[in-house]
N, C-alpha and C positions, 0 to 999 in steps of 0.2 A: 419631562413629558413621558417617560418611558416608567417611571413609576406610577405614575398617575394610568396610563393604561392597561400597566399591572394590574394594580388594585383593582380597577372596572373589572376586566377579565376576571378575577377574581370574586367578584362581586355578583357580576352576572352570571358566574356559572354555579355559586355557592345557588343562588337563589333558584334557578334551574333545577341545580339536583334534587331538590328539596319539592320536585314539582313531579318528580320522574327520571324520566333516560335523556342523554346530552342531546341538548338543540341543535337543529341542523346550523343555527349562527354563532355555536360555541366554535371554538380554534381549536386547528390542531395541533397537540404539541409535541415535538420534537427535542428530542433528547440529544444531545452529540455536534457541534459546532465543525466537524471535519467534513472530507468534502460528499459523503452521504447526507449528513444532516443539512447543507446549503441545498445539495440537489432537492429534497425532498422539500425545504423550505419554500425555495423558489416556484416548483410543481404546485405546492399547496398553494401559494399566493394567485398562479397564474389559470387556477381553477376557480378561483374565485371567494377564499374562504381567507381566513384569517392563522395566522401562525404565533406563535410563543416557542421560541428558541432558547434552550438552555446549556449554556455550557458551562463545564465546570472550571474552564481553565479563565485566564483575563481576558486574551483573546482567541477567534476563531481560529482553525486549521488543523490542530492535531496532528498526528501523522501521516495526515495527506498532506501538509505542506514539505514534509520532508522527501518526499516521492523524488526522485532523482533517476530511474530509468525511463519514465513514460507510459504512455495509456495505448493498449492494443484496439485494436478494431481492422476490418477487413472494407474494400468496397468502398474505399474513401478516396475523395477527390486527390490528395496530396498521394496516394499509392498510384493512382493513375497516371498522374503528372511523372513520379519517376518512373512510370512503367513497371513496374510492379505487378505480378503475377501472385494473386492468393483467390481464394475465395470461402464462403461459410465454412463450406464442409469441411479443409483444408484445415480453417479457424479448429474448427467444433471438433474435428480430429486429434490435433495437436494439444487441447486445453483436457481431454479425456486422455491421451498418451499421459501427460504429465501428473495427472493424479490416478493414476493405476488404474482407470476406468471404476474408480471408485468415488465418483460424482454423481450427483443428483443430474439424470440426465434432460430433464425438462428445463432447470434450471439454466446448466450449460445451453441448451440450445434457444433460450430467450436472453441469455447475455450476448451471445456469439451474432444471433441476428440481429439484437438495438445496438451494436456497434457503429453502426454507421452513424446511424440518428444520434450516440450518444457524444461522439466527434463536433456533428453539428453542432448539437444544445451550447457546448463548450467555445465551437467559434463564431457563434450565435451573441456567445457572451464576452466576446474579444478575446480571444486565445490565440494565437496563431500555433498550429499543430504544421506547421507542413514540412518539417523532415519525419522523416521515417528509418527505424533502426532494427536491423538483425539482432535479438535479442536469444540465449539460450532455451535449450525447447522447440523453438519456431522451425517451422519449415522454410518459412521465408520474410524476408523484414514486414513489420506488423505495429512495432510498436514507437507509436507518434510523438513528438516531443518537439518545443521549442526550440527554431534554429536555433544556434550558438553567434554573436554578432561578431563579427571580425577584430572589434576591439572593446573597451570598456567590461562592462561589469556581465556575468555572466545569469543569465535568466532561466534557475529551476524550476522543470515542469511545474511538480507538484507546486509550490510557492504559487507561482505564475496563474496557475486556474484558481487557486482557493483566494490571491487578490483579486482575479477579474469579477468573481462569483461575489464576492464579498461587497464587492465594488454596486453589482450589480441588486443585491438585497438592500444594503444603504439606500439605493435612490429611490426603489421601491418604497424604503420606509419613509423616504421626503415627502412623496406623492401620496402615501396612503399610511400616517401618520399610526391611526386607527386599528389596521389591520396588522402590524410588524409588531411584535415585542422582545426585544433580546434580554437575555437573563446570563451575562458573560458573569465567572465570578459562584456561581449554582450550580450546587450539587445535588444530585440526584439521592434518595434516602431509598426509596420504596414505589411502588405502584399502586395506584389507586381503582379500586374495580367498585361498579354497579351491579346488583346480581351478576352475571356474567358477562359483561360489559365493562371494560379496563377505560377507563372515564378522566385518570391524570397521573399526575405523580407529586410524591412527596419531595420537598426540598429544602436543601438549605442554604437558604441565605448569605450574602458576604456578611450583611450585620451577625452573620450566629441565631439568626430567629427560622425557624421552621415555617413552613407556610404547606400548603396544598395548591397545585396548579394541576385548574380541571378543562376538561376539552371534549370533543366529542370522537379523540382516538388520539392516541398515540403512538407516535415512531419512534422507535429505539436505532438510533445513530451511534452508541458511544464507545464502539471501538470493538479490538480485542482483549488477548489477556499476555499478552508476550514480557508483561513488565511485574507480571502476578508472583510474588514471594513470597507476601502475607504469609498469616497465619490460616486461612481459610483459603491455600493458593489453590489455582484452576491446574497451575504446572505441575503441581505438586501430586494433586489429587490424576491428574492423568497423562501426564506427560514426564514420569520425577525424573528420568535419562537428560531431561534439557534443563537442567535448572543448576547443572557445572558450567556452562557455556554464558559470555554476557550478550547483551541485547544490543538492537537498535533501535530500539521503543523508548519514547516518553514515560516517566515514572507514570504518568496516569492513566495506563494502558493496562489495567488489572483487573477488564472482565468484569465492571459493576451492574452491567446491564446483565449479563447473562448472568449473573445471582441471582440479581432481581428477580427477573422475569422465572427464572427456573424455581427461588422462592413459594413465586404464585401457580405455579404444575407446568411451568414452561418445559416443552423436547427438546435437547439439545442433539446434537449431529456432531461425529466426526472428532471429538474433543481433544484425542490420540495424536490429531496430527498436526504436529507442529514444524514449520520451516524457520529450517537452522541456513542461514544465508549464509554462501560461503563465502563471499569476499567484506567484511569490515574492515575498514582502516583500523590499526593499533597505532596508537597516537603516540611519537617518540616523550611528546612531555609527559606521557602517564599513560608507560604501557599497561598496564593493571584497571582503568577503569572499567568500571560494568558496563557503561554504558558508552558504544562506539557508534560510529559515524559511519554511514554505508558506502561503500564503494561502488558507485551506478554500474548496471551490467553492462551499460553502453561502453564502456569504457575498454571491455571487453570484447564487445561488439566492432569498436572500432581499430582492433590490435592489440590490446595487451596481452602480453601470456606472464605463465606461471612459473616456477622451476620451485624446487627444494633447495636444501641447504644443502644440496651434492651439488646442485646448480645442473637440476636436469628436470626437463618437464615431466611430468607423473598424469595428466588429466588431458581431456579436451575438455579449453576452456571456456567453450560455448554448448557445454552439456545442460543438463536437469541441475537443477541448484540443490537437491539431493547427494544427485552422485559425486558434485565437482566436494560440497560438502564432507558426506565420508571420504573421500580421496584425502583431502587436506586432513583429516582428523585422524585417520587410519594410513597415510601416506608422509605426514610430515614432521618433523620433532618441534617441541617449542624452539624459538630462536634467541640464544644466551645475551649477544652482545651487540651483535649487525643493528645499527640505526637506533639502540635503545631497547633491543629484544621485545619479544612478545608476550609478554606478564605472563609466561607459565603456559599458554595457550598454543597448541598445536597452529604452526602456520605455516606461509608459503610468501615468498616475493615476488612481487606483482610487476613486470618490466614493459617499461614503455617507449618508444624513441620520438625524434620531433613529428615524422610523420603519422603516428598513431594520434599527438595531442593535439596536431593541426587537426586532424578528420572528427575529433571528440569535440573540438572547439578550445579556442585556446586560452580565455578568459575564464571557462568552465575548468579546462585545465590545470587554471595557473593559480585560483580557487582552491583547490586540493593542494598543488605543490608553492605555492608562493604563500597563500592564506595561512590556512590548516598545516603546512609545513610536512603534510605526510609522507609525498613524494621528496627524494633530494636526489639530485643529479650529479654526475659523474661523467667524465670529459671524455669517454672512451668504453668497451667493453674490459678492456684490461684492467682500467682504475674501478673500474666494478668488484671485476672477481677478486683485486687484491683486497678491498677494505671488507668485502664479504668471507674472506677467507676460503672461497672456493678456488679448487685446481682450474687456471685457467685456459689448459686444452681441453677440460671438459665441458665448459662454457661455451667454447667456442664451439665444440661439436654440436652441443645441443641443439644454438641459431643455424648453424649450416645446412645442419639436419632441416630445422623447419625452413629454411628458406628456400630450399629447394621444391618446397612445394608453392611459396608464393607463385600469384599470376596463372597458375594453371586453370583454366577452363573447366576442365572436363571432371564433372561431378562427381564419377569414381577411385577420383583421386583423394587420397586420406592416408593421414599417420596413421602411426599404431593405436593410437587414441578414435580413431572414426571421425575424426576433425576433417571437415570436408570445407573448411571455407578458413583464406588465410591471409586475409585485409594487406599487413606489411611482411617489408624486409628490411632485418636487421643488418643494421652493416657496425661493424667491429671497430673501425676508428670514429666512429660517430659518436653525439651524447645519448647517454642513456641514462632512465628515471626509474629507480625503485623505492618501492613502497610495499612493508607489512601490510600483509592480510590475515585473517581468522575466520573461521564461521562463528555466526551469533545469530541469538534467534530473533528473527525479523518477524513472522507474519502468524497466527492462528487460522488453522481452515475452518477446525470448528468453531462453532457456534448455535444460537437458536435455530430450532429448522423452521424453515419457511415454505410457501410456495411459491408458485409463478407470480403473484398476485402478489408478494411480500407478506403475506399476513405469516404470525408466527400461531405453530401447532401447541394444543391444548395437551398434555401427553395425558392428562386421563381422563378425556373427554375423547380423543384419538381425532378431533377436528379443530380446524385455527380457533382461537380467539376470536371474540366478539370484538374491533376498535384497536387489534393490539398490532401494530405491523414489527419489522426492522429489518434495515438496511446496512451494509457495508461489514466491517473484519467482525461486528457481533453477530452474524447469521453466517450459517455452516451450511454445506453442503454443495455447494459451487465448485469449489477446489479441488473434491479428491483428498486422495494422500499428498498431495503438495502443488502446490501453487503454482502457474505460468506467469516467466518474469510478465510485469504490465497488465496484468489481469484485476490487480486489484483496484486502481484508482477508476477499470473500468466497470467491475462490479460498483461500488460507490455511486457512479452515476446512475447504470443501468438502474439500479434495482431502489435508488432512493427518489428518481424521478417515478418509478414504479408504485413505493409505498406515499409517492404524495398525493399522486392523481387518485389513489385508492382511499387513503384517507379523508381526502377531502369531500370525496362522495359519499362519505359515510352520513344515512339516514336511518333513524330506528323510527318504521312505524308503530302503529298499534298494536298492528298480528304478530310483532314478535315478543308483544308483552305478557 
């Protein structure tokens, strides 16, 4: 069924072109399978028009399905519920602190205020969002995520909304057979324009054959470039300082759309700023791979701290993902032997007791240290410091030290770090879990610029594209100099329910021919 309504597609819009500018009952098509390209998918379909979804990978999700800290928003029933004290401004304050006030500030202030709404769309579509977590950056817990269940198997955010979403396009396409086309498996080559008018994209096929897939606009969903090493890399050409550090990105995360589109005279925004995420697991079986597995900030959020191979804290561990960043890179040595070392890579160990993996969730928990094996635990502080080879009155000073600030109230209270908030306390004959960390580069701020409207700028026409939107880590300008943890899975929604509704209204009369 699904090639047979390709081909029509196909058919009907060769025929179309051939007549003039895209009909208002061509599809829109959407590029990128993550959870911008479903947002946008879903928007298109529930405006009434028809979609073609292409992804290049087998299936949907991308690195939205890896998201493991959570989605921000302000003004949500589940903050109410815990009482929770934020508001916009507070939001729209906090997401400009974190990228140096160097954000598109229309932009921030239309993600900051569809927050609420984009919560909704999400438990609209079966999500349950209703814990809420202190993430770094924040002024106050913000960012939403799937309780953790008291036992069995543990349920990642991200995963968790791009099944429900996914879940929810499938039955759309039961119902309206017609109007759905998925293209899992297709790769994007190129764009296709009409005089001024971006009309499809070229692609290629799982068989190896080429094709043209035409519409009457196009949304660019397919990511950033954090996995970009090529020959024509995006790190390369402007970021070359991150390209010693490995990723948490999928190899396919190499900035094809933003070629693309910059190819055809696309603006790009911001391209500089890349976020180097300080906490990755190093994986004891292969401390050396490029590619690591993220360690949720929540995890952090919920107690964990840091220490060096002195076995002394150096950071607050609920800083900018910058700073905690250079801390560890400029703060710590690679680690030779402890748990498998850390392949070379400046790092820090991550310490956690029962009480921090109970309040993280302990199925979520025991996922990192049962599964993934990152974490290994040790029956005491003592049997710590000896297999770490740290002095263990120093160890012991360091928790004393923070423990004395657990449980305090009064918000003027702070280490020498500016840590103002101190979840547990460590007690010495207790267990305790460590796990390697490193920074890796996790996210791209740049990208194509856009506006409020998602449409992407013409750079030498100095105004958007005629039909050309994009949403999610390929569109810059949102972040700043660097990203707020949970901002991104919420740009994604924001801005690809944005570019659906927008697409799908796309009408070219006469006058503009």
């Amino acid at each position: 069924m699904r090639i047979f309504v390709f081909l029509a597609l196909i058919s009907t819009a060769d025929a179309a072109r051939k007549r003039g500018p895209p009909q208002v009952s061509e599809p829109v098509v959407v590029v990128g399978g993550g959870l911008a390209g479903l947002s946008a998918a879903l928007e298109v379909l529930d405006s009434g028009s028809k979609v073609v979804l292409i992804e290049s990978q087998a299936n949907t999700g991308g690195n939205s399905a890896k998201a493991s800290s959570g989605i921000n928003a302000c003004a949500t029933a589940a903050q109410k519920k815990l009482k929770i004290r934020d508001s916009f401004d507070l939001f729209y304050s906090d997401t400009l602190n974190a990228g140096d006030r160097q954000n598109d500030v229309e932009l921030v202030d239309v993600l900051v205020h569809s927050s609420t709404d984009a919560i909704k769309f999400l438990e609209e579509s079966g999500v349950d969002l209703g814990d809420v977590n202190l993430c770094g950056g924040h002024s106050t817990p913000r960012t939403h995520w799937v309780p953790s269940p008291k036992e069995g198997k543990p349920i990642p955010v991200g995963f968790e909304i791009m099944k429900k979403l996914r879940a929810r396009l499938d039955a759309i396409q039961i119902d309206r057979p017609e109007d759905v086309t998925i293209l899992n498996g297709t790769s994007m080559t190129g764009l296709v324009s009409w005089n001024e008018y971006m009309t499809g994209v070229n692609v290629l096929l799982p068989s190896g054959k080429s094709q043209e897939v035409a519409g009457k606009a196009v949304i660019l969903a397919t990511g950033g470039f954090a996995s970009d090493k090529s020959d024509d890399s995006l790190l390369i050409e402007f970021a070359p300082e991150t390209i010693k550090f490995p990723t948490t990105n999928g190899a396919f995360a190499k900035g094809d759309g933003v070629k693309m589109a910059r190819a055809m005279g696309a603006a790009v925004v911001g391209m500089e700023n890349v976020q180097i995420h300080p906490t990755a697991f190093v994986d004891p079986a292969d401390p050396k791979a490029n590619t690591k597995f993220l360690a949720a900030e929540a995890l952090r959020g919920k107690g964990a701290i840091m220490i060096n191979m002195d076995g002394k804290r150096f950071a607050n561990e609920l800083g900018r993902r910058d700073y905690l960043s250079a801390r560890i890179t400029k703060g710590c040595k690679p680690i030779d032997e402890f748990q498998g070392g850390s392949g070379g890579h400046s790092a820090a160990i991550m310490l956690m007791n029962d009480e921090a993996a109970d309040s993280f969730g302990r199925p979520a928990f025991n996922f990192y240290h049962l599964v993934k094996k990152f974490f290994k635990k040790y029956d005491n502080l003592a049997a710590f410091a000896k297999a770490a080879n740290i002095d263990e009155k120093t160890i012991e000073t360091t928790i004393n030290e923070y423990n004395e600030l657990v449980g305090s109230d009064d918000k003027n209270v702070h280490d020498d770090f500016s840590k103002t908030v101190f979840p547990v306390n460590f007690v010495a004959d207790q267990p305790i879990y460590a796990a390697i960390v490193t920074p890796a580069i996790h996210y791209t701020m740049g990208g194509l610029k856009i506006d409020s409207q998602g449409r992407v700028f013409n750079d030498l026409r100095k105004e958007p594209f005629k039909g050309l939107f994009a949403a999610g880590e390929v569109a810059g300008g949102v972040h700043g100099s660097n990203r707020l943890a949970g901002n991104s899975l919420l740009e994604c929604v924001v801005f690809g329910r944005i570019a659906g509704k927008n697409a799908a209204r796309t009408k070219y009369d006469k006058t503009e021919l």
